[in-house]
SEROLUM-309169 format. One line per field, with one value per atom (N, C-alpha, C): residue in one letter; x, y, z; residue number from 1. Coordinates in pm, whole numbers. Each point is the difference from the previous one (the first is absolute). Layout:
BEGIN
residuo [a, ...]
u [X, ...]
v [Y, ...]
w [Z, ...]
num [NUM, ...]
//
This chain:
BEGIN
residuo [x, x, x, x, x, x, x, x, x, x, x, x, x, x, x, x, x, x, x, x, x, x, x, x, x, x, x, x, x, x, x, x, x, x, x, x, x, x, x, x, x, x, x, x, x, x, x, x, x, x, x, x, x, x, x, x, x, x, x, x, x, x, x, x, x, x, x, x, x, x, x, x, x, x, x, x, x, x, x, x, x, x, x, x, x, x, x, x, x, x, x, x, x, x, x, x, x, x, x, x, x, x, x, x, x, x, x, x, x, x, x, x, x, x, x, x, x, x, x, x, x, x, x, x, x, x, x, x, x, x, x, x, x, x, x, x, x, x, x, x, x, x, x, x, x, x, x, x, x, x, x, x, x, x, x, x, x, x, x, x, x, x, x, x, x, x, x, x, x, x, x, x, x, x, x, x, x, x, x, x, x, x, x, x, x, x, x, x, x, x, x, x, x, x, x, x, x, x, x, x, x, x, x, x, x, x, x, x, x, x, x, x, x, x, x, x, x, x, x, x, x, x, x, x, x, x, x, x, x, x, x, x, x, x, x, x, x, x, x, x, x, x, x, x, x, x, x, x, x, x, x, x, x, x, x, x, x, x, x, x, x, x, x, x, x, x, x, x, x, x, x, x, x, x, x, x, x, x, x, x, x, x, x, x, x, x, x, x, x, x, x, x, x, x, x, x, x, x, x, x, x, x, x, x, x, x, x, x, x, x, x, x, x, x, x, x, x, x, x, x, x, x, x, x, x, x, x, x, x, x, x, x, x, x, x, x, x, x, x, x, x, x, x, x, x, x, x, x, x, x, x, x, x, x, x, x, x, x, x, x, x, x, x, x, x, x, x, x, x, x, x, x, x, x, x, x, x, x, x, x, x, x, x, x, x, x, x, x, x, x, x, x, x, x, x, x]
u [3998, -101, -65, 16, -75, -128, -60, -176, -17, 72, 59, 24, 60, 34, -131, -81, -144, -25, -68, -17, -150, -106, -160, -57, -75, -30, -108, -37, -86, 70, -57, -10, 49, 76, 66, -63, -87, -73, 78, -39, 107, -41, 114, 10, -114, -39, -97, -148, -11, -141, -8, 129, -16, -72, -82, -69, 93, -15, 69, 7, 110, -21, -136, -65, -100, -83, -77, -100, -8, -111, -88, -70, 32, -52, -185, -7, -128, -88, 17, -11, -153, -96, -112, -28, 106, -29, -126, -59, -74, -123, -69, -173, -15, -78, -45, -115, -70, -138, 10, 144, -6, 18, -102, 15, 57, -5, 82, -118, 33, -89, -77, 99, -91, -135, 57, -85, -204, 70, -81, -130, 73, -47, -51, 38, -108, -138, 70, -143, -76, 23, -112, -49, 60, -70, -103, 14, -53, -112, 9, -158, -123, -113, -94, -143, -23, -102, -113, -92, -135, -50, -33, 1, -127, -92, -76, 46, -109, 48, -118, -64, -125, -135, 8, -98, -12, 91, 54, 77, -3, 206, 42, 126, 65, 128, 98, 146, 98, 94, 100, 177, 57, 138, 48, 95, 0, 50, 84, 87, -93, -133, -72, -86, -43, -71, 75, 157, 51, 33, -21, 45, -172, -67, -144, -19, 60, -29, 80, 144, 104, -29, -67, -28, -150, -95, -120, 34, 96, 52, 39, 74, 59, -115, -59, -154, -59, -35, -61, 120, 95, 94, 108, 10, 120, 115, 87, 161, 61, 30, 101, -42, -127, -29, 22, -51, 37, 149, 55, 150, 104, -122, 56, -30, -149, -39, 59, -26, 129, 133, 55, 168, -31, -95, -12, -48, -62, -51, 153, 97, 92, 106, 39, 43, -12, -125, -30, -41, -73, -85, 86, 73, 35, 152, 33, 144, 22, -91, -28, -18, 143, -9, 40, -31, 75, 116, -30, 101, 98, 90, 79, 27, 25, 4, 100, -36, 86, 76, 159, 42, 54, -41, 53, 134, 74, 131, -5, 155, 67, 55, 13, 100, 109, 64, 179, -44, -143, -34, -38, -68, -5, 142, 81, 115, 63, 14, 114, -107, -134, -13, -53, 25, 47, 95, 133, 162, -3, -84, 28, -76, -87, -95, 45, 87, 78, 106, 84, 110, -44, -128, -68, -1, -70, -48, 121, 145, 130, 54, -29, 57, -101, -87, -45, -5, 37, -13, 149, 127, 142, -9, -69, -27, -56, -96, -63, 29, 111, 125, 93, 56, 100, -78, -121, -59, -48, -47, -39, 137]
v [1979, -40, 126, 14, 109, -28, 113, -62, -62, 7, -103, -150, -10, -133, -76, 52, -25, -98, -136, -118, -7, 30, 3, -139, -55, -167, -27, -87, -69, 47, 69, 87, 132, 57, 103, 72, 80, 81, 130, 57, 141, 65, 102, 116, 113, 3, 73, 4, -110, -105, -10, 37, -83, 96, -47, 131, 80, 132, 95, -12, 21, -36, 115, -84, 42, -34, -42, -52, -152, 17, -138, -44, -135, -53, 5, -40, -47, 101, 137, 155, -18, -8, -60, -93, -116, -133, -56, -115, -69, 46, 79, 10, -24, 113, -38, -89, -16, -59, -168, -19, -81, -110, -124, -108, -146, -84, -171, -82, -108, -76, -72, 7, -53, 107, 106, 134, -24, 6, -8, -150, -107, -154, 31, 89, -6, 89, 126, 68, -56, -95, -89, -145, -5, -111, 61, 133, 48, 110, -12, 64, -79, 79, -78, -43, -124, -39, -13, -18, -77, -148, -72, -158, -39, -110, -18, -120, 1, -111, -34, -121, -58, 66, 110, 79, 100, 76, 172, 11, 145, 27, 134, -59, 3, 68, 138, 31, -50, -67, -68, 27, -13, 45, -126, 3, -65, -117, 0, -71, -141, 100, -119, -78, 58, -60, -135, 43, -75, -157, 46, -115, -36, 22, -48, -97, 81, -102, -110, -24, -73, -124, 25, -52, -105, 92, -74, -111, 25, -135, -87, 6, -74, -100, 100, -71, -108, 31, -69, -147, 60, -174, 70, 131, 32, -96, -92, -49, 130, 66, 112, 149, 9, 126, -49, -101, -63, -27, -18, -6, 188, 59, 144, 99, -100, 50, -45, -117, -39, -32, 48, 43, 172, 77, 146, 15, -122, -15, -89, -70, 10, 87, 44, 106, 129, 29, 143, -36, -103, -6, -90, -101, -101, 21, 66, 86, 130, 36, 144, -8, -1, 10, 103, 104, 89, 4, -112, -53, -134, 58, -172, -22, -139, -93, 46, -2, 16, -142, 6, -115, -10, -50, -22, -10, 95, -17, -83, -57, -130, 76, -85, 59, 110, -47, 13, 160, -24, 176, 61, -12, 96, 44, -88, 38, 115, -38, 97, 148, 2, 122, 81, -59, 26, 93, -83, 8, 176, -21, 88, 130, -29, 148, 34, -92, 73, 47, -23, 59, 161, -3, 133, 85, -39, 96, 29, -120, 48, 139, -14, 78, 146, 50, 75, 59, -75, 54, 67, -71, 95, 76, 1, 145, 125, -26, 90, 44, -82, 68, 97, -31, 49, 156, 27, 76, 110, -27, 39, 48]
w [-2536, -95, -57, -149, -50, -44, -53, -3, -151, -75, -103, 69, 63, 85, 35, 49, 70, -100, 38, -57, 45, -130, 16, 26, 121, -50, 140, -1, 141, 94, 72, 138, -39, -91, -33, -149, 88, -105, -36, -170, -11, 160, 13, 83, -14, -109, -32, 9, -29, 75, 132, 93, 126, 96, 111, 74, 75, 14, 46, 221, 2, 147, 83, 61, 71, -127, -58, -73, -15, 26, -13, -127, -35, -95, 48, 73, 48, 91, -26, 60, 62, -18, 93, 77, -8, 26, 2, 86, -34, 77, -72, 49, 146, 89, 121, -29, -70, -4, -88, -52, -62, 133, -76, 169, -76, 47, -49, 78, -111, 3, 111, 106, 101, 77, 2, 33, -121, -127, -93, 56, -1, 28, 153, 92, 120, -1, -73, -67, -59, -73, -88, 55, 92, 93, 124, 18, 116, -44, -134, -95, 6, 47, 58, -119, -12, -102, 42, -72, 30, -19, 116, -34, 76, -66, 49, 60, 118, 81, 105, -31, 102, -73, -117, -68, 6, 88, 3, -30, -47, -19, 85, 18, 75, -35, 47, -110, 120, -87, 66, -89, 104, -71, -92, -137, -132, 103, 84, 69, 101, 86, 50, -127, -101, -106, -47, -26, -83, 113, 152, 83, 24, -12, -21, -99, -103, -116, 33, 56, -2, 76, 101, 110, -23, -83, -38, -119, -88, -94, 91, 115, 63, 52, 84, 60, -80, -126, -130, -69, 87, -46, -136, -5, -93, 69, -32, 102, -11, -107, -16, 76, 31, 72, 170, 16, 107, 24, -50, 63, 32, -62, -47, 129, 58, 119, 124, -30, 130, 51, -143, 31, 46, -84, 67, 210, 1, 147, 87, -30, 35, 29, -69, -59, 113, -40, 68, 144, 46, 119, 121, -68, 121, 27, -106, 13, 89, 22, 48, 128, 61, 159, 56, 72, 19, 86, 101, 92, -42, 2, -1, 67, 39, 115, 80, 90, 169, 36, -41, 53, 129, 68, 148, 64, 61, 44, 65, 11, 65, 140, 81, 165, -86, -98, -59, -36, -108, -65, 107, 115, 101, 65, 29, 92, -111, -65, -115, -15, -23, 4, 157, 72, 149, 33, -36, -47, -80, -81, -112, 49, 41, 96, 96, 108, 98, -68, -103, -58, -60, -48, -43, 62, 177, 94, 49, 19, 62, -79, -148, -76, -24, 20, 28, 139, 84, 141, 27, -62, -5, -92, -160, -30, 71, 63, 80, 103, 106, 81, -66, -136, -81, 5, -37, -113, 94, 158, 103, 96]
num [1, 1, 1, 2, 2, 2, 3, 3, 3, 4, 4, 4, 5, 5, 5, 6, 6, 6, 7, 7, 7, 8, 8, 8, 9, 9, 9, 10, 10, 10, 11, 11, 11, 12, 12, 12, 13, 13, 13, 14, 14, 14, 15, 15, 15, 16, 16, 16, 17, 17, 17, 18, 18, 18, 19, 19, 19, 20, 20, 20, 21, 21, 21, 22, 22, 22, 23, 23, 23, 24, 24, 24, 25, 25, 25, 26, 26, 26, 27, 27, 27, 28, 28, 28, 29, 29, 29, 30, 30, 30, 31, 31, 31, 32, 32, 32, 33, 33, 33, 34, 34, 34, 35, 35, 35, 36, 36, 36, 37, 37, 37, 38, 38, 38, 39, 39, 39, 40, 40, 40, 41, 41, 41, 42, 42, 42, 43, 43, 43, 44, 44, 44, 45, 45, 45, 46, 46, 46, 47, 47, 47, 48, 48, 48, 49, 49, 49, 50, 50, 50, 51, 51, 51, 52, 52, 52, 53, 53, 53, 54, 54, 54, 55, 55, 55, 56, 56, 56, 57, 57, 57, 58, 58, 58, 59, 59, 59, 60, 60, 60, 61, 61, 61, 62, 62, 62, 63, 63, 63, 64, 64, 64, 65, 65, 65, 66, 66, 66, 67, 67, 67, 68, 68, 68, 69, 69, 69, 70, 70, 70, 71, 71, 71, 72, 72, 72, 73, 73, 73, 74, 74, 74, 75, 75, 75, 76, 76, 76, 77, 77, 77, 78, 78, 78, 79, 79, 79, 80, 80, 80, 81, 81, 81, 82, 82, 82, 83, 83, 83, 84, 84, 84, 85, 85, 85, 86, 86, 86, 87, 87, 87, 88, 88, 88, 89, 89, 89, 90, 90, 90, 91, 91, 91, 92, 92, 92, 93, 93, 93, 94, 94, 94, 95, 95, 95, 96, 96, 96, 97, 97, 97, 98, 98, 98, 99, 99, 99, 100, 100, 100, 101, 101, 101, 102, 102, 102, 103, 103, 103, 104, 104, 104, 105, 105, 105, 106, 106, 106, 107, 107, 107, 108, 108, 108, 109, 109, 109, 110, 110, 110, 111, 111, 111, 112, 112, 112, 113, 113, 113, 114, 114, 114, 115, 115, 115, 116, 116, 116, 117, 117, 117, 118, 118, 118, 119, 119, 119, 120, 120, 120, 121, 121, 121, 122, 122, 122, 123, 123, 123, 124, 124, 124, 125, 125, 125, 126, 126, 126, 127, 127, 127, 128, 128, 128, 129, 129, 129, 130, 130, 130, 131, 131, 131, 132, 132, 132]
//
C-alpha cells in the first residue's frame, strides 16, 4: 500500500494530522482540582445556614434544613412529604441492620463441617511432617 493508496474517512485521519508516537492528544489531562457532581452536591448540602427555630437562630447544614422543612409539611398533613418521610425512614432506619440473621445449623451442617475440619487439620498436620 502506497501513501497514495491510503483511503481518508471515519476512523482514518490524513497521516499528517495523526499524533506523533509518544504524544498525547490530551497532554495535561483532566485537572487535579476538577471534582463531579456528586463531590459538588455533598459540599452544598453540608454548607452551613442560618435558621430560626423556637425564636433563635440557629446555623444548620442545607441538608438538616431541607429534612426539617420535609418533615414539618409532613407533620402539618402534606400526603406527599409524608410518604417522602417515611419511605426515607424505611429505607434508611428499619433496613439498617448491621447483623444478618444467624441461621441455625441442622445435625447434617454440623457433621459435614466436622468432616471438613478434621480433613484440614489431617492435611496440615502431613504437611508439617513433610516440611519438618
Amino acid at each position: 500500500m502506497t501513501k497514495k493508496d491510503y483511503e481518508v474517512g471515519y476512523g482514518k485521519p490524513p497521516t499528517a494530522t495523526r499524533f506523533k508516537p509518544g504524544q498525547s492528544g490530551n497532554p495535561k489531562g483532566r485537572p487535579k482540582g476538577s471534582r463531579n457532581l456528586k463531590t459538588e452536591l455533598l459540599e452544598e448540602m453540608n454548607e452551613r445556614i442560618a435558621v430560626r427555630e423556637g425564636g433563635a437562630s440557629r446555623k444548620v447544614s442545607k441538608l438538616r434544613a431541607v429534612l426539617k422543612a420535609l418533615t414539618a409539611k409532613a407533620v402539618h398533613g402534606d400526603p406527599r412529604a409524608a410518604n417522602l418521610v417515611l419511605n426515607l425512614v424505611m429505607r434508611l432506619l428499619l433496613h439498617d441492620q448491621s447483623d444478618p440473621p444467624q441461621s441455625e445449623l441442622t445435625k447434617a451442617d454440623e457433621e459435614i463441617l466436622a468432616e471438613f475440619e478434621a480433613e484440614i487439620l489431617k492435611a496440615a498436620k502431613v504437611k508439617e511432617t513433610d516440611d519438618g
